[in-house]
N, C-alpha and C positions, 0 to 999 in steps of 0.2 A: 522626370521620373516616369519609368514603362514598366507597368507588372500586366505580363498576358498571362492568362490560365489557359495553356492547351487542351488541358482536359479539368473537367467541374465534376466532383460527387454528386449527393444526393443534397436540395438545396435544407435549408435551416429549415424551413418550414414542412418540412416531409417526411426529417430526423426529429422534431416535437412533436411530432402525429407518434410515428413510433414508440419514443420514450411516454407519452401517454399510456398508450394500451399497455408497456410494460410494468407501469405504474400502478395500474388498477389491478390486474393481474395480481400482483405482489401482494398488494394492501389487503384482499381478502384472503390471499394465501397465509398472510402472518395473521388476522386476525380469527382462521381457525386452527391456526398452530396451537395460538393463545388459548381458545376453546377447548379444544379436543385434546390436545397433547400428541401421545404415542398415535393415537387412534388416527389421528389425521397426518400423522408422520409418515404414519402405516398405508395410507392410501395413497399421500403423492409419492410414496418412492414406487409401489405397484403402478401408477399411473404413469410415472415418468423415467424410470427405469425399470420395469418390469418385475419390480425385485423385493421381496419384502421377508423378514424372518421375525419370531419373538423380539432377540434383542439385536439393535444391530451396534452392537459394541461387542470386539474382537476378544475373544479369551484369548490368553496367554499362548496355549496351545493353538489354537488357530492362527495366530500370529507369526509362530514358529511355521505354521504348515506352509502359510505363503512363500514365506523366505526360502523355503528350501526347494521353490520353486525357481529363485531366480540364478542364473547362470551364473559361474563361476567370475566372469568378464563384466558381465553386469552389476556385479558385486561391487568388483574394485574400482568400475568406473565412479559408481554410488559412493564409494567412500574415498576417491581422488575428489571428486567435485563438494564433497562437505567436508574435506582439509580445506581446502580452500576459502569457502564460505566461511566456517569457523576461524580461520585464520585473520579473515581480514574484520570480522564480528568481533573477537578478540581485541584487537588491536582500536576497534573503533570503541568497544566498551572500558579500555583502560583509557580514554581520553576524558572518559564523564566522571567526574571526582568530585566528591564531598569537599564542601568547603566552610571555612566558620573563621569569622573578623571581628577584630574590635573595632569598630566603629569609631565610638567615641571612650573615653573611659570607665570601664565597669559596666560597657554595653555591647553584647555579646549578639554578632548577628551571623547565623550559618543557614546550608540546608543541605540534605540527604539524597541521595537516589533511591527509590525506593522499587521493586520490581511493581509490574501487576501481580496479582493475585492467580488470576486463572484466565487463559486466551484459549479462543476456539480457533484452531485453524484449518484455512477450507483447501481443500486441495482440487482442482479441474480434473476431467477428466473422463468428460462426454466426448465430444470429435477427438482428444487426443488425450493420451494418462500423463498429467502434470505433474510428472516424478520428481522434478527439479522444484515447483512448488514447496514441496516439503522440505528439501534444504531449509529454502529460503523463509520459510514460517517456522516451523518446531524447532531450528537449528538454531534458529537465531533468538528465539525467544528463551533456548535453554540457557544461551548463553548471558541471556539478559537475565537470568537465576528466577524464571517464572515456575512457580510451584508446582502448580496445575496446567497440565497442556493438551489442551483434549484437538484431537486433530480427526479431519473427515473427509475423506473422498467416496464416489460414488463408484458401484458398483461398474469394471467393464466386462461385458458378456458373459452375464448373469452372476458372477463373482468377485470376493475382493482381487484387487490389481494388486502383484505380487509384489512389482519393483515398486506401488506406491507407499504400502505396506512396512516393506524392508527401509524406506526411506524414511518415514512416520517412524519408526522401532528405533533406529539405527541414530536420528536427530535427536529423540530426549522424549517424545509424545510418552503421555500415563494413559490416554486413552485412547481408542482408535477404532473410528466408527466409519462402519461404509453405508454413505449415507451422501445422496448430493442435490445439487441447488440449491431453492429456496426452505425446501425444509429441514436439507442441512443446517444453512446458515439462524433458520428460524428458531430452528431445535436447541442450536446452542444458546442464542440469546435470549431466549423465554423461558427454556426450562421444559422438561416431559415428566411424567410422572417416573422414566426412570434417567432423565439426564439432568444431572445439576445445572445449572445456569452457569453460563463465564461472564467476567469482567470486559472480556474484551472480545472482538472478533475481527481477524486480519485474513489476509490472502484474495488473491484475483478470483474472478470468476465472468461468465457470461454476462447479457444485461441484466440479468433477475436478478442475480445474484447482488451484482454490484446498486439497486435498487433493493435488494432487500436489507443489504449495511447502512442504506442511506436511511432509512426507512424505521431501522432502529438503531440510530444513532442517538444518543441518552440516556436511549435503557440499557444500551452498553455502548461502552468506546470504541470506534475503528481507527485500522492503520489509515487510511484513506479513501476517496474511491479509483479503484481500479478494475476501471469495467473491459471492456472490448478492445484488445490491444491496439496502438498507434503505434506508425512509424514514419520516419521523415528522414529523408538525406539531402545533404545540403553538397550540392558539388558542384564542381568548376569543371576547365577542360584539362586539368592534373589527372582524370580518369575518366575511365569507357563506360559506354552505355551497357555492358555486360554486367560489370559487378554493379551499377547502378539500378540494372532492372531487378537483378541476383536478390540484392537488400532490400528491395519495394516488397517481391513476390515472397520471399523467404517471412514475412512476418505477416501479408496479406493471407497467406493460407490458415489463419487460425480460425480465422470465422466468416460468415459471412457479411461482420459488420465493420471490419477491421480497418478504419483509415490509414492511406499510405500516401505521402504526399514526396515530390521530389519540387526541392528549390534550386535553380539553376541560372550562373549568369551565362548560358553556353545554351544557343537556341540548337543549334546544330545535335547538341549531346542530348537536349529534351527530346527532339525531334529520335533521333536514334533508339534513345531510352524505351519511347511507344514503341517503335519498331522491334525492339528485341523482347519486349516484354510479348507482346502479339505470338512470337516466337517459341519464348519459354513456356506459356500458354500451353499448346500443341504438345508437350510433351514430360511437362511438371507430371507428378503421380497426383498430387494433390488441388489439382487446374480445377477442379469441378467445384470446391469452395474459394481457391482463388481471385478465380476468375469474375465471379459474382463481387466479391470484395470490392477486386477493382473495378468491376463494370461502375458499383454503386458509388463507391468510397476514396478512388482514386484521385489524384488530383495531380496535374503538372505546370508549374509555375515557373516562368520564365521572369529573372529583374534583369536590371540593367548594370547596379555593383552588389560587391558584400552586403554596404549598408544596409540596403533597399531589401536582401535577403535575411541580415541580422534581423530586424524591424518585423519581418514577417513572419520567422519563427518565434521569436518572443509572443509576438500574439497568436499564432494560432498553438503554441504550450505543449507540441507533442509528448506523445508517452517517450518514445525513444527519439533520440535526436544520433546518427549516423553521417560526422562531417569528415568530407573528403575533399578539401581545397588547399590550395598554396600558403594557407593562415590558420592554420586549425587552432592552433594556441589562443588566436587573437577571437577568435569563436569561447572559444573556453576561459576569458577572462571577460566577453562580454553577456554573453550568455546568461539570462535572469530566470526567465520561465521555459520549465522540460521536467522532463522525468530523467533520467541519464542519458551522458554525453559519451558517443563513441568515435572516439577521435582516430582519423588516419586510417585508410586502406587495411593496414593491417590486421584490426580489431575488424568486430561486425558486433549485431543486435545478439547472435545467436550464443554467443561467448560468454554474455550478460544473463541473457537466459538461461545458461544450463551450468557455466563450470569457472568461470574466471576470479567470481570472489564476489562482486557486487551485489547486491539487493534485483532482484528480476521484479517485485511486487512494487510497481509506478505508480503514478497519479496520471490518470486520463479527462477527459473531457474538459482541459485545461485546469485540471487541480495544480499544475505546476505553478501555476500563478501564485500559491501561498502556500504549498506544501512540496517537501521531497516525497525520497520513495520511505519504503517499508528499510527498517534500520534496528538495529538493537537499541536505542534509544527511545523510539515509540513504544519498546516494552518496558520503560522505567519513566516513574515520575518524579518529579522534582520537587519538594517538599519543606516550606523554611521552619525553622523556631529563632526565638529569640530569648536571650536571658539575660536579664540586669546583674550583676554583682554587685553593688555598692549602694549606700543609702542617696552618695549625695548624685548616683546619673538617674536614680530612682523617681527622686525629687524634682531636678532642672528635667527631663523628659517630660515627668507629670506637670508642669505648668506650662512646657508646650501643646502637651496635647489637650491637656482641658480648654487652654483659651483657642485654638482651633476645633477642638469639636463644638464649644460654643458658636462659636463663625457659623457653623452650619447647625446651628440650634437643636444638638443632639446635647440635653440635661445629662442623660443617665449616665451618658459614653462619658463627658467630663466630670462625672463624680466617681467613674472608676477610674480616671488620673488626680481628684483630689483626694483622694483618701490617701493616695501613696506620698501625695504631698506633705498631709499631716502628719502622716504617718513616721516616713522616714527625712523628712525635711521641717520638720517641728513647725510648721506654719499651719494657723489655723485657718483654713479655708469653706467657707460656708456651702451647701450644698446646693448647687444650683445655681454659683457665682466660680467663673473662671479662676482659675492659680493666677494668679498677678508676679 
């Protein structure tokens, strides 16, 4: 067994340094959100984007204003790519179904889908306006029949973003606030003296961001964490180090912390892969955050089979996984831990991202390992009741569970099954002594 790494990121211990000072950072930021409210809301957005008004929630009429900023093209592409979302939201929500059995006779056991109540959704939209974001959060949440849907992106160049706007309006959002980071995300989960609190808070964001959902996870629910995009391609010598470097750099340019790893049994195509990326470099528009990504973040790993490459994406849990080999299927049947899988040359990450149907909100820093992505299902709970109909399952129930809640020397729990005992099974059971 050979696994080389041609090229190494940044090592474990120098990404803890990091996620440290990001940590601290956050904790005092939420704990004068907590304080202060508007008042400290009002200062990080002057601090951090320049920008601050009385209220930063959209009047109706402003709402309108933005929209009819956005092009005619841009329009339709905004509502080709949430047919689609919708579409497959749809379809994925008609598969969650109430259900309710008879167990046993005259023992009635179901449970409900229930929406959330109220989700706050964060839209990006520092180095790039995360239009597509909105699809994927308000769209999807409406279709998960969430009441309340308060949606927030931050200001780009000194005003609300038109197309991000048209997208929040156009998904289902009731409310729509330009407002971003951490006292975005802080404001919706704590409350201001003029923004209600949510239930829930979902969507990508930078590291602060994705540390401030960690940070208040309790006081409200998240879809997961999805911090700093990942990506990974997993290829053989079925294709070139062109679209290989294409799909690295294409997702490296979101920030400057963005891991992108390539796993390859093809030394010759790793080898290549640097070479064309070095290339692409020189001439990307976007090379200046790139490039830093993959100076720090990159990584190129040569194995020797599939296995040895299956093995090593499961562990390292990419956000994206991007497989282009002669088995892709057999990839996609063994495949545990990821964020989505982009099977075949044909597809890419960025399809994912903006229009193809799927969920773009992933689980990073290996949340794959026990969670998927963002889905119309993390907008509904699951909820059981149970109901007896008849005396005599009322009774044989209640002497099971009295002499089991005695096992575990809970008195009180086994005299709320003897009394049903007495009750509806005419046996007299003394308080404090098991149904026999």
């Amino acid at each position: 067994m050979t696994i080389t790494h041609l090229k190494r990121g940044k090592s474990d211990a120098d990404r803890a340094t990091d996620d440290a000072a990001v940590r601290a950072t956050v904790e005092t930021t939420l704990a004068d959100i907590a304080a202060r409210g508007d008042a400290a809301v009002r200062e990080l957005s002057q601090k951090f984007d320049g920008y601050a008004r009385d209220s930063f929630l959209l009047t109706a009429s402003e709402v309108e204003a933005a929209m009819q900023k956005v092009s005619a093209r841009d329009m339709d592409d905004i509502r080709f790519a949430q047919d689609q979302i919708r579409r497959f939201a749809m379809a994925q929500r008609a598969s969650i179904t109430d259900i309710e059995v008879e167990t046993l006779p005259g023992v009635i056991l179901g449970h409900r889908t229930i929406p959330v109540q109220s989700v706050g959704c964060y839209v990006p939209g520092g180095k790039f306006p995360m239009v597509a974001s909105a699809h994927m959060s308000v769209l999807t949440a409406a279709v998960a029949g969430v009441p309340r849907i308060v949606a927030a992106a931050p200001p780009v160049k000194g005003e609300p973003h038109p197309a991000i706007v048209a997208a929040m309006q156009l998904g289902g959002a009731h409310e729509i606030y330009v407002l971003g980071g951490m006292q975005a995300v802080g404001a919706m989960a704590l409350g201001t003296q003029t923004l209600k609190p949510v239930d829930m808070l979902v969507g990508p964001g930078n590291a602060f961001v994705a540390e401030a959902k960690r940070q208040l996870y309790g006081r409200v629910g998240i879809d997961l964490f999805a911090g700093p995009t990942e990506t990974m391609v997993i290829a053989d010598d079925t294709v070139d180090a062109e679209l290989c470097a294409t799909d690295l750099l294409g997702q490296a340019e979101h920030g400057y912390n963005s891991p992108a790893v390539l796993l390859t049994t093809s030394r010759k195509l790793a080898e290549a892969t640097l070479a064309e990326i070095d290339r692409l470099l020189k001439i990307l528009p976007t090379a200046a955050t790139a490039a830093v990504s993959w100076r720090d973040y990159g990584e190129v790993i040569v194995c020797d089979t599939h296995d040895e490459m299956l093995a090593m994406a499961n562990d390292i849990a990419s956000e994206h996984v991007q497989v282009m080999t002669d088995r892709d299927d057999w990839y996609l049947e063994n495949m545990h831990s990821y964020g989505a899988l982009f099977l075949g040359p044909r597809t890419n990450v960025a399809n994912g991202d903006k229009v193809i149907g799927t969920n773009h909100t992933l689980p990073t820093k290996k949340a794959g390992r026990y969670t998927g992505g963002l889905w119309v299902g993390k907008f509904l709970k699951t909820h059981s009741y149970q109901r007896i109909t008849t005396d005599a399952a009322a009774a044989m129930i209640g002497e099971y569970g009295s002499r089991l809640c005695m096992l575990e020397g809970f008195v009180g729990h086994a005299e709320q099954c003897n009394i049903r005992v007495r009750r509806y099974g005419g046996r007299n059971v003394a308080y404090g002594t098991a149904a026999e």
